[in-house]
N, C-alpha and C positions, 0 to 999 in steps of 0.2 A: 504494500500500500504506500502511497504517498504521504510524506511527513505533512502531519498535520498542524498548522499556525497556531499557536494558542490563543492568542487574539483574537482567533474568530470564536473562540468559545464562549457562550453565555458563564457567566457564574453557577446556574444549574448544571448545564453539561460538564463543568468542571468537577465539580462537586459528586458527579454521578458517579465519574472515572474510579472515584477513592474507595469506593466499595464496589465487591461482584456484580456480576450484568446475572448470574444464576450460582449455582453448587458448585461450580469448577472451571465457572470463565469470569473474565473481567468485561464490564462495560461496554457495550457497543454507544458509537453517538453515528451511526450510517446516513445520517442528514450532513454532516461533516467528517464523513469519506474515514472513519472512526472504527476500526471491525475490532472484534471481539478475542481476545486471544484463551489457550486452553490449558487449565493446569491440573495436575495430576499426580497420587501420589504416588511415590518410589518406595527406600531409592534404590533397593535391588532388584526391581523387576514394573514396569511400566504398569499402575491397576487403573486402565482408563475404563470410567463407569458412563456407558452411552442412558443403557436404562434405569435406573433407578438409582438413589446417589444420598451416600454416607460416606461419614471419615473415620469406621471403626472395623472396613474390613466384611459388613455385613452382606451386602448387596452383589451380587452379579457385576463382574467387569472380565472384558475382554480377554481373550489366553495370550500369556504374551512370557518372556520366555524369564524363570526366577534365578536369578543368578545367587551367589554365595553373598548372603547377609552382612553387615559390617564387623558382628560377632567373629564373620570364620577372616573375611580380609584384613580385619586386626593380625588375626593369627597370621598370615601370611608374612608382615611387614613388606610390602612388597609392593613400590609405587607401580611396577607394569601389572601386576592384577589391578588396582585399584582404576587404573586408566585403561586396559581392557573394557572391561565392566561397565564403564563411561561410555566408549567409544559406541560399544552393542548397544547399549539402551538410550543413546542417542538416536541410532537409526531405525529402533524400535518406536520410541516415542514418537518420531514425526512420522512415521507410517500409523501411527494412529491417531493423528490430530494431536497431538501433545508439542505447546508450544516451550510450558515450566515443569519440569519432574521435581518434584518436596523432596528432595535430598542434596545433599548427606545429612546425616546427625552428627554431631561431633560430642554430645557430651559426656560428662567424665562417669567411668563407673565407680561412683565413690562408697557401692556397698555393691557385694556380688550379690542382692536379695533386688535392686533395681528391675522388676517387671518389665521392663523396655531396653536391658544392656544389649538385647542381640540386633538392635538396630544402631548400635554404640561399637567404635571402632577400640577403644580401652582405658586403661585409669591411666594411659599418661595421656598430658598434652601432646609433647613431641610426635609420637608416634600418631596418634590421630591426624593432627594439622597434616604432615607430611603425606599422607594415606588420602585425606580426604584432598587437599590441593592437587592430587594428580588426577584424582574420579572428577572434578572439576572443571579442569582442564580439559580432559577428552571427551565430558558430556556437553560441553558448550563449544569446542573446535567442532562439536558435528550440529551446530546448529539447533541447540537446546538448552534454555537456562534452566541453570541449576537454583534452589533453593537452599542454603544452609541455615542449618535448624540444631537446635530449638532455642533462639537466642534468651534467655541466657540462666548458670545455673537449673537447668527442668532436669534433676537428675532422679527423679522419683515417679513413681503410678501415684501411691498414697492422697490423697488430696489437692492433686496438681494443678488444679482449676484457681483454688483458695488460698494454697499453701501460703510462706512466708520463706524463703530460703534466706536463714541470715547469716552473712558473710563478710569476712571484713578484705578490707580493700586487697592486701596483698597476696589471699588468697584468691579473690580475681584474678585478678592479673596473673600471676603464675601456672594457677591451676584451671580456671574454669575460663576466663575467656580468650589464654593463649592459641588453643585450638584454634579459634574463628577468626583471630587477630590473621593467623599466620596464610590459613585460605581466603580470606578480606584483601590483604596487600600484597599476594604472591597469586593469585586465581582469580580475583573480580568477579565474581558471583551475580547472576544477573539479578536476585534476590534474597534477604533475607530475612527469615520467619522469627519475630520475636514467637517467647513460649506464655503458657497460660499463667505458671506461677508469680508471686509475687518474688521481687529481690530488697531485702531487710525492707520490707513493707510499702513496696512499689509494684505496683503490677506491670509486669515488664514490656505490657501495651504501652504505656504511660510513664514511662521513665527516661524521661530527658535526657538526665546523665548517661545511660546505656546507648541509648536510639542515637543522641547527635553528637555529645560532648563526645562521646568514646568512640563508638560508630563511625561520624563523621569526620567531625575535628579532627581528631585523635590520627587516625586510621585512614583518612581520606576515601573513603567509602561515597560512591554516588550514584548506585544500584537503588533499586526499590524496596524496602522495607515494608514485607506483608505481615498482618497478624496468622498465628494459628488458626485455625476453623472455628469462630466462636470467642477466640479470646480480648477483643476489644467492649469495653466492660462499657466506657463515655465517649463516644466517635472526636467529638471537639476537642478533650483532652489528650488523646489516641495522637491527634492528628499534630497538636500543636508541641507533643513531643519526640515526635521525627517518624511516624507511621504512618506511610504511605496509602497503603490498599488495604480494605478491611474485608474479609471474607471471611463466611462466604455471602453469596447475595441470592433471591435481589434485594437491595437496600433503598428502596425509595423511600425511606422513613430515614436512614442515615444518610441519605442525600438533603432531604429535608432539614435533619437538625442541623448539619454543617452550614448551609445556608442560611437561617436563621442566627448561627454563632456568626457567620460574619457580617450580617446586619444589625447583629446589635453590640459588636466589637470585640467579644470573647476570643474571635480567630481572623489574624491578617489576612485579606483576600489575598497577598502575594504567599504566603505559607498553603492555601489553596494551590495556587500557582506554581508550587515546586514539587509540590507531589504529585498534582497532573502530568507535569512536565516527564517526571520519574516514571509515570505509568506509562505516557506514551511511547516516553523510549524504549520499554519492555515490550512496547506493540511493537514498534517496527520494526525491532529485533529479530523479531517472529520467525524462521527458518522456512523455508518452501516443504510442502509434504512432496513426500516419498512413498518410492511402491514398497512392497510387505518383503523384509528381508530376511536373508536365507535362514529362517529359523531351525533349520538342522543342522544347520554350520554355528548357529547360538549354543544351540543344546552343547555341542561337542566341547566350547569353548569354554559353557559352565560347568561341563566337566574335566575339561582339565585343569581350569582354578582351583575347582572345589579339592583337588588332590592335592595343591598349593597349599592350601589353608590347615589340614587334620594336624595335629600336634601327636605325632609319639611320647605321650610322659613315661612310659616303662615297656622294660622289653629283657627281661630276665631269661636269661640262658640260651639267646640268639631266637627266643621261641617266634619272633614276627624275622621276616616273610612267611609263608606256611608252603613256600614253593617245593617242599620235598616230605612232605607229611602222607600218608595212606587213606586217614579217613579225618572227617569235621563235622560236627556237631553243628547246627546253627541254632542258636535260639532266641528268643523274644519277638514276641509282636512288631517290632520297629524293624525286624529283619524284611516285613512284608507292606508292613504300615508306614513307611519313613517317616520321622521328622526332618523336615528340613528348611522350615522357615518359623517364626513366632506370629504372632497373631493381631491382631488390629487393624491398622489403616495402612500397613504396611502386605498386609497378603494379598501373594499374586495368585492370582488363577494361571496356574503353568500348563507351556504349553504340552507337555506331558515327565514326568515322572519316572528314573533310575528308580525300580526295585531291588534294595540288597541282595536278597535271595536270590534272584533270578542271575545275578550281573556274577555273584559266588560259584552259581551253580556252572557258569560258563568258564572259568578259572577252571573249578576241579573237571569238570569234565575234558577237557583242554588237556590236564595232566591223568586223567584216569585216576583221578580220587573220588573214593567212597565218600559221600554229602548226604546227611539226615537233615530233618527240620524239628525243631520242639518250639511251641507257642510257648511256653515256660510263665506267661502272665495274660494278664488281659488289663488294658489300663482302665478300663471302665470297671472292676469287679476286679479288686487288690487283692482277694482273696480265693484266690485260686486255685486250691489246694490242690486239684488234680492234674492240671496244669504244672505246677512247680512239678507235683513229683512224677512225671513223664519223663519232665526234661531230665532230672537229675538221673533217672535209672537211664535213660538214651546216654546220658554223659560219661559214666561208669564203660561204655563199650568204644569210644571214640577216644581217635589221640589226642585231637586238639577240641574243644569246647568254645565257640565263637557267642558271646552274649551282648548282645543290642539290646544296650539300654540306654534311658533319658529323662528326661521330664516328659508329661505331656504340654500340648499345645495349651492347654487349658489355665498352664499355670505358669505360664509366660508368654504373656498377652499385653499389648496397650492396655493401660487401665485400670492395673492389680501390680500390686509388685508382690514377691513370693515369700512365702511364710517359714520357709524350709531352707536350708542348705543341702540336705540329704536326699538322696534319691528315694522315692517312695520307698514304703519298708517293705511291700513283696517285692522289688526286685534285689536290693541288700539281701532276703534270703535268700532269693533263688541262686543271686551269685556266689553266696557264702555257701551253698549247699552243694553246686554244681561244682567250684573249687576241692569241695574235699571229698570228690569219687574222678574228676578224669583228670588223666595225666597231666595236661597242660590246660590252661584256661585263659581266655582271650578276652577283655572286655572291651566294646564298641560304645562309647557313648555321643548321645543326640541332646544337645540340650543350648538354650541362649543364655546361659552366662555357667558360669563355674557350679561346679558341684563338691562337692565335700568327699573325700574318696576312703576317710577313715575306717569306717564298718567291715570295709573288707580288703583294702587296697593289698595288704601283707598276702593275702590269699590268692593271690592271683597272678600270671605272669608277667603278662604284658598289658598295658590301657594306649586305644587308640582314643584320644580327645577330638572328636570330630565339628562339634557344637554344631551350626545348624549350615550345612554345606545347600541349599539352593536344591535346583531339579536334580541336578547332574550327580549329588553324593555319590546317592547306591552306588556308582558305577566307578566312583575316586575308592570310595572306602573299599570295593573287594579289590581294583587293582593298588594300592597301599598292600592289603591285607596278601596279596600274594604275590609284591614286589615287582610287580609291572611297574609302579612308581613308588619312587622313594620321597616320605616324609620329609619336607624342609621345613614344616610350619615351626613357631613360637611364642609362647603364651602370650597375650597383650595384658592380664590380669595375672594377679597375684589365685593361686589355691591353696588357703589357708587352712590350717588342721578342724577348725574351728569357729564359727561365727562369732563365736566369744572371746575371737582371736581379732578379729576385723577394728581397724580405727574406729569407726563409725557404731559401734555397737550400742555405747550408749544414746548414740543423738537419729540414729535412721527407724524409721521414717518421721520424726517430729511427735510431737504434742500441741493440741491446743493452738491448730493453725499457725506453729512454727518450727522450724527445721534447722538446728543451729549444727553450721557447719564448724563444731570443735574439734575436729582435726589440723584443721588451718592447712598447709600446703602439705602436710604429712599424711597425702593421697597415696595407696596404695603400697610396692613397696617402697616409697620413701618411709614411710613409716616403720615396714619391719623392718629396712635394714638401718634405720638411726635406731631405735630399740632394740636393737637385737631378738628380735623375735622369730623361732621356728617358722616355716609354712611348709606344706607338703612338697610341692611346688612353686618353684621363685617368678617371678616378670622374669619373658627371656628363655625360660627355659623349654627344649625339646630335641628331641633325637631325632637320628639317622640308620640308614644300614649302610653307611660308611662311613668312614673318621675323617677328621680332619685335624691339623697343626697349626697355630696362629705363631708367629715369629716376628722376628723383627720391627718393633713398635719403632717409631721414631715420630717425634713430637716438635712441631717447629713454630716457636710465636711469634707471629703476624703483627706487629702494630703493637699496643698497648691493651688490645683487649678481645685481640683474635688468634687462634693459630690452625695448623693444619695437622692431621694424622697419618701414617700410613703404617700399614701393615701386610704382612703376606701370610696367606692363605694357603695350604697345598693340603690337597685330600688324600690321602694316606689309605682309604680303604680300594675296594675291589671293583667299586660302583660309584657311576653319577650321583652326583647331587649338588645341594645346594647348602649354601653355608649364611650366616649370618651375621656379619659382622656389627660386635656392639658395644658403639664408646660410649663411657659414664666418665662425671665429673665431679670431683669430692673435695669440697672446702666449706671451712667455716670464716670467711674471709667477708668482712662487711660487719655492721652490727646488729645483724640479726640473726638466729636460728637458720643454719643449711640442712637440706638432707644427708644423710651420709653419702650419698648416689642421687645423681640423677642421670638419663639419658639426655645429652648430648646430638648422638648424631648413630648414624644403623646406616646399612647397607648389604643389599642381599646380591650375593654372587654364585653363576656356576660353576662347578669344576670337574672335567673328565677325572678318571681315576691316574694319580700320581703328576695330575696338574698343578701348577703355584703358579696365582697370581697377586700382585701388589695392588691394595686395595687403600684410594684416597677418598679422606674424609675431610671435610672443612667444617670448623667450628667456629661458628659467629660470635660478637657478644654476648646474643641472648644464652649461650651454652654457659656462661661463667656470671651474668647479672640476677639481681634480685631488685623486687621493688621498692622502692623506699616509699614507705606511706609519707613521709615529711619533706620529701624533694617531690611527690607524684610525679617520679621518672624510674627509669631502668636504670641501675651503677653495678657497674662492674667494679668494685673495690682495688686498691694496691691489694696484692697477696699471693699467697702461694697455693695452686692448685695442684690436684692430683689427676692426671688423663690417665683413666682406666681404660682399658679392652675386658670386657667380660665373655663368657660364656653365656651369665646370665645376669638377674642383678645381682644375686650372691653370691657368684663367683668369679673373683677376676682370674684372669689368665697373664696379663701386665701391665704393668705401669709406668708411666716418668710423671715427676714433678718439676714444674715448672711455674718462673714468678710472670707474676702479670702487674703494670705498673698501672694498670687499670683507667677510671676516666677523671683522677685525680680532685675528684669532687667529695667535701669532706660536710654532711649534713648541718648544717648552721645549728650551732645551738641556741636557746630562747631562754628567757628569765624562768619558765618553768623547767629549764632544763637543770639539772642537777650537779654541785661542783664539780665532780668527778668527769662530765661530760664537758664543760667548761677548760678541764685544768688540760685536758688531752688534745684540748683543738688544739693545731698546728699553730696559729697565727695568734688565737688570743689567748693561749695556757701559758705562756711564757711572763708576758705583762703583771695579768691575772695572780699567777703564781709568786712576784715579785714583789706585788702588793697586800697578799694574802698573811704572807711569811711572819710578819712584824704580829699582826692578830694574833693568828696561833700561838706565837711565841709568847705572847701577854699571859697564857691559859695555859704555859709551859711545855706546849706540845710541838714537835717540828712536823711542817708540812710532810714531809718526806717518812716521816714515822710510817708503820704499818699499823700503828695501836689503835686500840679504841677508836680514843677521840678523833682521831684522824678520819678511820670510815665513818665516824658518825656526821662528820662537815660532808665528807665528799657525797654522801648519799642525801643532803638536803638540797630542794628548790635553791637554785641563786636568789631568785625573790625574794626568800626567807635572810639568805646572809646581808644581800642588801640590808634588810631593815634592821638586822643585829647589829650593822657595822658602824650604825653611828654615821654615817655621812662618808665613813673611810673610801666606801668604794660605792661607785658613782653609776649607776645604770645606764644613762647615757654613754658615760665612756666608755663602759664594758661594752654596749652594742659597736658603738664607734671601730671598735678596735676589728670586726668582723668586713670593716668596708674595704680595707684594704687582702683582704682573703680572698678565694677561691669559692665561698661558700653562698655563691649569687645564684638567685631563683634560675633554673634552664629555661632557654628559651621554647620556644613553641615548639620549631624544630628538635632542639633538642630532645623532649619530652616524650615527640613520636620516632626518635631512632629507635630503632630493635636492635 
């Protein structure tokens, strides 16, 4: 269509644009050449609903093809799955009218019990941003805006309409809206979805601060800013703090009210004007539709992701591949039933469905092995006594014992978050039963976020972690399962022994309409590994069926507050695969609380067997800053850092230290700042301390003492001394002495460097 003048628009037709033209389009004004564009939600699999139309997943939409969830491409770490993925459901989308696909999600899983983590990439930032900026990239290179969601902190089902998520600033910044920061200024988004929740008692329709100072300002963000389906609570207030499009529609009643707010002054007709603006350029943007493409060539591509993604957590006594075994056992429901997506607004009607069983049964037959089947449960009727013990007497005559187990769909869904860490209790026995009759025992798990593997993990040989691999599973997990491909997945979440073990335990999911994020940035494992706390399985961690060597680290710093990595890689076993390379960074350099570990920078590479190659990684500032609530900027501190190479988060493999002279900015201190923060500043501890000296010495104490009365001065307000001091020391000159410092407000610029 032809760009449309905004000036020819009435203030009504303006006004119309900001809300849906229906359920999943935007505004048409066709008197002014104005067409209608189509959105739809994702963001693994295109669910475009022609007839009947909900945002829960409920209704009839189109077959269109379900790729691996953001649950399994976490696992992956792997920006070419992630822009695959993108690329297909780009061309998927404009062959069905789909102008905006509602993806990605980015937010953090800050309790593996989140009802919605398998549309969640992981608890870290890093890894998320870099995952979703590539899905980003190759869904709008093909002619399709993306939507990134759920802006901001929506890391709960529980009450998420109501909620309150309260959080203090630097745990923003680091942990919850780094993700969106990083696909904001590295992807341009042609869209993004504030979420339903409140953030410390803002509804995130309606919060300023989020929508433009950070958003915009900040971030330089000039994309459309749509609400969630439903989550614009007062359109005028919505609107006048940086939200665009309100959906869904029709909205002839919030066309109405917007219009009356600007006649009677509540909202700038030109804040009207910028949002239209926003919208139309999301029209013209609009892609040309396409014929229906080669969806057998999709299928094949979500299966070979989905074999990308499975995670090996154990594999005792070489018992996975099962390429030379005689006979296999398979059991559970889920061998015939898959799981392989979570539930809500996010389910795709696929265009058809890898059966485990069936994809098994073409393996053993292939090699002339013996294959049973035992139902072993039913997830409707836990108790199924006759069922379990079928399986387990079948078990007792087989070598290997394969059990598909998971959640059901039921109970990890939009809209619930889950009650359990544990896998229902008739499957715990059936695996604990079936482990102690056949020789070897294989567990297959189906599930959108972690599971607790305590009950029975000791019993068993090998766990394939599958989570929810898409259409194409069945067909990745039996060739995995019989070494046609080799595992390179790795956790993006921590598996803890324990929910009693989880940060979040006392604060998820809230009370009393609030959600207090007391963890602060000690998400995930930054938390076990600054506490020192067991998990079963660490972030990071997962196997292969073949080895590999990491050597040679050498660490080169860049400037004052960059450096570079390299490493070599060489795989040492018999067989392809893939490796993961992953650098963490460990200091307590600044003056605040660091993780012990944080991820840094990842990189997934191939390697034929007895190949080495040298793998370069760059590390920005944001790899070594923190945020300072009192400068509201990023500082990379003077200090000494530690560049890790892990295996996983808990185990490194090597390291150098090296200083960093950092961005030489030393936080100003203030009359409520306390002597001890005073006598340290660089420019005015020296003065300060000169004039200080004679006082204490009145009270017979010397500054420099360690005693008592010494920390009892250095831990008071300067305010406080001031007014002890008799006039000695002068608040004006104390501030004075800060002007000739470094310790001056950043500028604008400054404040948005990363």
């Amino acid at each position: 269509m032809a760009k449309v003048d905004l000036h020819v628009l009435s203030l009504e037709q303006k006004a119309s644009l900001l809300t849906g033209g229906g359920f999943w389009s935007t505004a048409a004004v066709p008197e002014e050449g104005v067409d209608a564009i189509v959105l739809s939600d994702g963001p693994h699999g295109v669910r475009r609903q022609k007839h009947g139309t909900d945002h829960l997943g409920l209704h009839h939409s189109e077959p269109a093809t379900c790729f691996p969830p953001a649950v399994a491409v976490g696992s992956s770490w792997s920006e070419e799955v992630a822009a695959k993925i993108g690329t297909a459901l780009a061309e998927e989308a404009r062959a069905l009218g789909v102008d905006v696909l509602l993806g990605p999600g980015v937010n953090i899983k800050r309790s593996p019990l989140g009802g919605r983590n398998f549309e969640y990439f992981s608890e870290d930032p890093l890894l998320s941003g870099v995952l979703a900026t590539a899905y980003v990239k190759a869904l709008q290179a093909g002619g399709v805006g993306a939507s990134l969601k759920h802006f901001a902190a929506n890391d709960q089902e529980t009450e998420r309409m109501v909620i309150s998520a309260d959080v203090d600033e630097r745990t923003l910044r680091e942990i919850h809206l780094a993700a969106f920061e990083r696909v904001v200024t590295e992807a341009e988004p042609a869209t993004v979805m504030c979420s339903y929740n409140k953030i410390n008692g803002i509804p995130a329709s309606e919060n300023h601060w989020l929508l433009t100072q950070v958003l915009r300002d900040e971030w330089g963000y000039d994309g459309a800013v749509i609400s969630d389906w439903g989550a614009v609570r007062t359109r005028p207030v919505a609107l006048n703090a940086g939200l665009d499009l309100c959906m869904p529609g029709p909205g002839h009643h919030a066309t109405q009210t917007l219009v009356e707010a600007v006649r009677d002054g509540r909202v700038e007709e030109s804040t009207v004007d910028r949002a239209a603006e926003r919208v139309l350029a999301l029209v013209d943007a609009a892609g040309d539709r396409t014929t229906a493409p080669d969806l057998d060539a999709h299928h094949e591509l979500a299966r070979e992701l989905a074999a990308e993604c499975a995670v090996l957590l154990k594999n005792a006594h070489g018992t996975l591949p099962l390429d030379r075994v005689s006979s296999v056992l398979v059991v559970g429901e889920f061998a015939t039933i898959p799981r392989y997506q979570g539930g809500g607004s996010s389910h795709v009607n696929a265009t058809r469905v890898d059966v485990p069983l069936e994809c098994v049964e073409a393996h053993t037959a292939a090699r002339g092995t013996t294959l049973t089947y035992a139902r072993g449960f039913d997830i409707r009727d836990e108790d199924g006594d006759a069922l379990r013990e079928a399986a387990v007497r079948a078990a007792a005559d087989a070598e290997v014992a394969v059990v598909f187990a998971g959640n059901p769909e039921a109970e990890e869904t939009e809209g619930l978050d889950r009650i359990r860490l544990e896998l229902p209790p008739a499957q715990v026995r059936l695996i604990k039963e079936i482990a102690a009759v056949a020789p070897r025992t294989v567990v297959v798990l189906a599930n959108g976020g972690v599971v607790s593997l305590e009950d029975w993990h000791d019993d068993v040989d090998a766990i394939l972690e599958g989570f929810l691999l898409g259409q194409g599973g069945g067909a990745a997990l039996a060739d995995l399962l019989f070494g046609a491909a080799n595992p390179s997945g790795r956790l993006a979440e921590t598996i803890p022994h324990r929910i009693e073990d989880t940060p979040t335990y006392l604060s998820f999911p809230g009370e009393q309409g609030h959600v207090r994020y007391s963890e602060g940035v000690m998400v995930g494992y930054r938390y076990y590994e600054t506490v020192g706390a067991p998990v079963r399985y660490p972030f990071g961690h997962g196997l292969s069926y073949t080895d590999f060597d990491v050597t040679e680290l050498q660490v080169q710093v860049e400037g004052p507050a960059e450096a570079s990595v390299a490493v070599t890689v060489t795989n040492t076993g018999t067989r392809a695969g893939k490796y993961v390379v992953q650098v963490y960074v460990c200091t307590q350099a600044g003056p605040v609380r660091r993780p012990e570990r944080t991820l840094a920078a990842f990189a997934k590479t191939h390697l034929e067997p007895g190949q080495a190659k040298e793998v370069h990684l760059r590390l920005d500032r944001r790899a070594f800053a923190y945020w300072d609530v009192l400068l509201s900027r990023w500082v990379v501190p003077d200090g000494t850092y530690v560049v890790q190479v892990g295996e996983n988060a808990a185990t490194v493999l090597h390291e150098q230290t090296v200083h960093l002279d950092g961005d030489g900015i030393h936080p100003p201190p203030s009359l409520q700042s306390n002597v001890g923060e005073w006598l340290a500043h660089p420019v005015a501890g020296p003065p300060l301390r000169a004039r200080m000296a004679p006082l204490m010495a009145q009270g017979g104490a010397e500054l420099d003492d360690a005693g008592d009365q010494t920390s009892i001065v250095a831990s008071m307000p300067m305010a406080q001394i001031l007014n002890l001091s008799g006039g000695a020391i002068d608040g004006d000159w104390l501030l004075s002495l800060l002007a000739d410092s470094d310790s001056t407000s950043p500028s604008e610029e400054e404040s948005r460097n990363r």
